[in-house]
C-alpha positions in Angstrom: -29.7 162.1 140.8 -31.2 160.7 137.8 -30.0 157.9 135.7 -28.0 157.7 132.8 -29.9 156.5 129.7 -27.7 153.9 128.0 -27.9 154.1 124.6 -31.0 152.2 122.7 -30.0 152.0 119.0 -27.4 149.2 119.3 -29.7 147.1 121.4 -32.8 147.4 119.6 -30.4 147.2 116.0 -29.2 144.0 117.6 -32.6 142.7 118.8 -33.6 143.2 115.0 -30.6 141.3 113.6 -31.6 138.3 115.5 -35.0 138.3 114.1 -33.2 138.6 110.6 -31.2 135.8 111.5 -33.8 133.8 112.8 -36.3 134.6 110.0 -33.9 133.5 107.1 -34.0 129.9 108.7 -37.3 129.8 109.0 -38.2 130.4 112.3 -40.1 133.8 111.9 -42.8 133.4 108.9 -43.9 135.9 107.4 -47.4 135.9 105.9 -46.7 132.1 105.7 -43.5 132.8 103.5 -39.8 131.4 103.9 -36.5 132.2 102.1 -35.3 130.2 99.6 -31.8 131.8 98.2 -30.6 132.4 94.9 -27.8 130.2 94.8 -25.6 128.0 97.5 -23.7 130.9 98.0 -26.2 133.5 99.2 -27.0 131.5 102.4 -23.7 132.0 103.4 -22.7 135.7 102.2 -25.6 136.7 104.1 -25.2 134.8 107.1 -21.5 135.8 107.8 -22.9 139.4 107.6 -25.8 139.1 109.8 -23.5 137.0 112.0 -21.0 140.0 112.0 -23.2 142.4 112.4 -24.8 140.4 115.6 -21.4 140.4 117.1 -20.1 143.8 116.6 -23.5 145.0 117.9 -23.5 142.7 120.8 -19.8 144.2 122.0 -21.0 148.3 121.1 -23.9 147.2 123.8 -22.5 145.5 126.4 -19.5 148.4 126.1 -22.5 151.2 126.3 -24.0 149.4 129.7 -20.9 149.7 131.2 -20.0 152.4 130.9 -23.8 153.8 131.4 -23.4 151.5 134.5 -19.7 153.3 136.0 -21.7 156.7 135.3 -24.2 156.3 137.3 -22.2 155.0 139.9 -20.0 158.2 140.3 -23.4 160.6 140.0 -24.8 157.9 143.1 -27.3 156.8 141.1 -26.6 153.2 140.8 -29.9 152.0 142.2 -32.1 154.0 140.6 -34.2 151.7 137.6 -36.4 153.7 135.3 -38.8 152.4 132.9 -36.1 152.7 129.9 -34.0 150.6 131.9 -37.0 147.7 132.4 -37.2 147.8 128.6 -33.4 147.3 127.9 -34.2 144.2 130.2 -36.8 142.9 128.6 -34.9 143.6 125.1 -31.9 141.4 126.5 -34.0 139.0 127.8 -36.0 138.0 124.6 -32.1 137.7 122.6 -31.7 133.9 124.5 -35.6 133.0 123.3 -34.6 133.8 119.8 -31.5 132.1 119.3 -33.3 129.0 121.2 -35.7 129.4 118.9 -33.8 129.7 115.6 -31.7 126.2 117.2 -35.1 124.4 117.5 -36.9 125.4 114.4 -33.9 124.0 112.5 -34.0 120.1 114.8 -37.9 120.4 114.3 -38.9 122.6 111.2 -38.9 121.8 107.4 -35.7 120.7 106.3 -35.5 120.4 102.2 -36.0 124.9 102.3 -32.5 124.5 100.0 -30.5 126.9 103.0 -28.8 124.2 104.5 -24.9 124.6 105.3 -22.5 123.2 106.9 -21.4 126.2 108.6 -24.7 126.8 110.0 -24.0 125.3 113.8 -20.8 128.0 113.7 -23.5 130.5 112.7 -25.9 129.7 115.4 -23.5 128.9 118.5 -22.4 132.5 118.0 -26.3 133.2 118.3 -26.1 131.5 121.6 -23.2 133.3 122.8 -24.1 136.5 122.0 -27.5 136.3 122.9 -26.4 135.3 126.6 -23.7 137.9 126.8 -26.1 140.5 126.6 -28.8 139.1 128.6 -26.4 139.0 131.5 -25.2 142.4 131.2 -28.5 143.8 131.1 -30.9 141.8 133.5 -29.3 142.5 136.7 -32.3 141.7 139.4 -31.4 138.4 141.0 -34.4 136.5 140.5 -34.8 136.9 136.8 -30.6 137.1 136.7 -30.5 133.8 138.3 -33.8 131.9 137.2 -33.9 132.6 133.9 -29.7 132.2 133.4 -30.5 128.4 134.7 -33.6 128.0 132.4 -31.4 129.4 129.4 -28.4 127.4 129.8 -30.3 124.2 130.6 -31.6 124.5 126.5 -28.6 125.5 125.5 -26.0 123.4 127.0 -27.9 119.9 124.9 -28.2 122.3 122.1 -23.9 123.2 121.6 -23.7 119.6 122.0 -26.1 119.3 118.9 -25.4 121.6 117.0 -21.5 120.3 117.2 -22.3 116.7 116.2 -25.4 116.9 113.7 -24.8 117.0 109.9 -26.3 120.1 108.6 -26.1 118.8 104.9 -29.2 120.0 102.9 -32.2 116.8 103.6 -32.3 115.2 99.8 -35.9 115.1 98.3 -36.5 111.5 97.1 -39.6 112.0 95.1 -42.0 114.6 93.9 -45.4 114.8 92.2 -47.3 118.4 90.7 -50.6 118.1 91.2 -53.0 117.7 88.2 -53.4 122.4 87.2 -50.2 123.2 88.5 -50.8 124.5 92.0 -49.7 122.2 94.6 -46.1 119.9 94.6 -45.7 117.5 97.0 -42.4 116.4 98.0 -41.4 113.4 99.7 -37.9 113.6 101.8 -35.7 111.0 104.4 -34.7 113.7 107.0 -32.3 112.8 109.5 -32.4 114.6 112.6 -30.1 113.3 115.1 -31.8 112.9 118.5 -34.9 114.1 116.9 -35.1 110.8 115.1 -35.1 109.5 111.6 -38.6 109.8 109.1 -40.0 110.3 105.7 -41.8 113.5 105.4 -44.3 114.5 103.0 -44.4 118.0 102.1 -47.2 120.1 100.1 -46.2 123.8 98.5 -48.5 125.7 96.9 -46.9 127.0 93.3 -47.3 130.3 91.4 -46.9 132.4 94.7 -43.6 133.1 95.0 -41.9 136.9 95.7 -38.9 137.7 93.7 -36.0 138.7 95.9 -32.5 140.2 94.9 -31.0 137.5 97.6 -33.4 135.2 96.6 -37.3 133.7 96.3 -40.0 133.8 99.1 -42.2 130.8 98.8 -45.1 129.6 100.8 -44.0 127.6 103.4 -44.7 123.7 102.4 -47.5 122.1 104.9 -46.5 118.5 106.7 -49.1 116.0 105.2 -47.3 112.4 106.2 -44.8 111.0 109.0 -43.5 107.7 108.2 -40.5 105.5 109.0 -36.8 106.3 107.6 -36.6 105.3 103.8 -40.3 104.7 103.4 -39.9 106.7 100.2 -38.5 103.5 98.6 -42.2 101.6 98.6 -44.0 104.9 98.2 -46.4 105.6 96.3 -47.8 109.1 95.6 -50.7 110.3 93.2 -53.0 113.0 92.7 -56.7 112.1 92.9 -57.8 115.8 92.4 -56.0 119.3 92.8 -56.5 119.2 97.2 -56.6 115.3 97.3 -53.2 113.3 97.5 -53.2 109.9 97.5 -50.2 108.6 99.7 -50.0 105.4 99.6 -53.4 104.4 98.8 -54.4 107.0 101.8 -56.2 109.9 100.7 -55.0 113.3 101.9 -56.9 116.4 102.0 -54.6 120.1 101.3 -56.0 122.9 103.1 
């Protein structure tokens, strides 16, 4: 007998709303872009709706497997696996990468983007969560079932304990120079990240390329110029020799 087809629009809806997710927090660029909001507000607005939207879709999915799963098993056709099975798989198997992804970008990434808050570890532990519920209610071949479970949890375990304890307060830019026509601003920030450590960054945006947004602005995500020690802001020095020539410093740094 042939296999039921569970139904694909709540997964692949949900596998959607995690890139959403991950993309507002910079994990995903697009086109070299990130999302900066309108106001303090929007972060959040948005978030509890993806969020939401990431659980009720996660619960609609795991409910359709099962009972996808009990049908089959009164037709007898428990065992069979078709190809739109394999794809559900690999669908819930690539949920756990993006919400490890998302967790990382934010220990790692750029840290002044203006969409910090403090609700963000509730935000993304339910990422984990879900993320996991589905992946086990989907991959059911032992191997994968049992490897990949291990390899997931192992991230995530250090990660709830992270994302518990670290400050998510927005990193407070320190200093900032335009460049001499207007189309680069560096930034200079002290970012605290935890077990990540403690350093002053140096960031680059370019200007007069940002896309209007009703939830807020896209700008070019800011390039990483400098890596120095915790507070090193305070006997900074930062000047523009030419329009793609920062001097940090005394040091002389080229923009791309």
């Amino acid at each position: 007998m042939k296999t039921k087809k569970t139904s694909n629009w709540s997964l692949i809806t949900l596998a959607i709303v995690f890139i959403a997710f991950a993309e507002m927090y910079s994990t995903i660029n697009v086109m070299g872009y990130i999302l900066v909001p309108m106001n303090r507000s929007s972060p959040a607005i948005l978030s509890t709706v993806i969020t939401t939207a990431m659980v009720f879709l996660a619960l609609i999915t795991v409910r359709n497997r099962r009972r996808s799963r009990e049908e089959n098993k009164r037709r007898g056709a428990e065992r069979s696996v078709g190809v739109e099975v394999k794809k559900q798989a690999l669908l819930a198997i690539l949920l756990p990468l993006f919400a490890i992804l998302f967790v990382i970008s934010k220990a790692i990434g750029y840290d002044t983007d203006g969409i910090e808050l403090h609700l963000l570890p509730v935000y993304a532990i339910i990422a984990l969560i879900c993320s996991m519920v589905v992946f086990f209610a989907f991959v059911k071949k032992r191997p994968l079932y049992i490897g990949l479970g291990i390899v997931y949890s192992i991230f995530m375990i250090p990660m709830f304990i992270w994302l518990l304890l670290w400050d998510f307060g927005q990193q407070p830019v320190v200093l900032s120079e335009m460049s001499p026509d207007g189309t680069h601003l560096a930034e200079v920030a002290n970012v605290d990240r935890g077990v990540f450590g403690k350093n002053t960054f140096v960031y680059v945006t370019p200007q007069d390329q940002d896309i209007d947004l009703p939830i807020g602005v896209l700008k070019k995500t800011p390039q990483q110029i400098y890596k120095g020690a915790y507070f090193a802001a305070e006997s900074m020095t930062l000047r523009w020799e030419a329009d793609d020539v920062l001097l940090i410093n005394g040091n002389r740094y080229t923009i791309d």
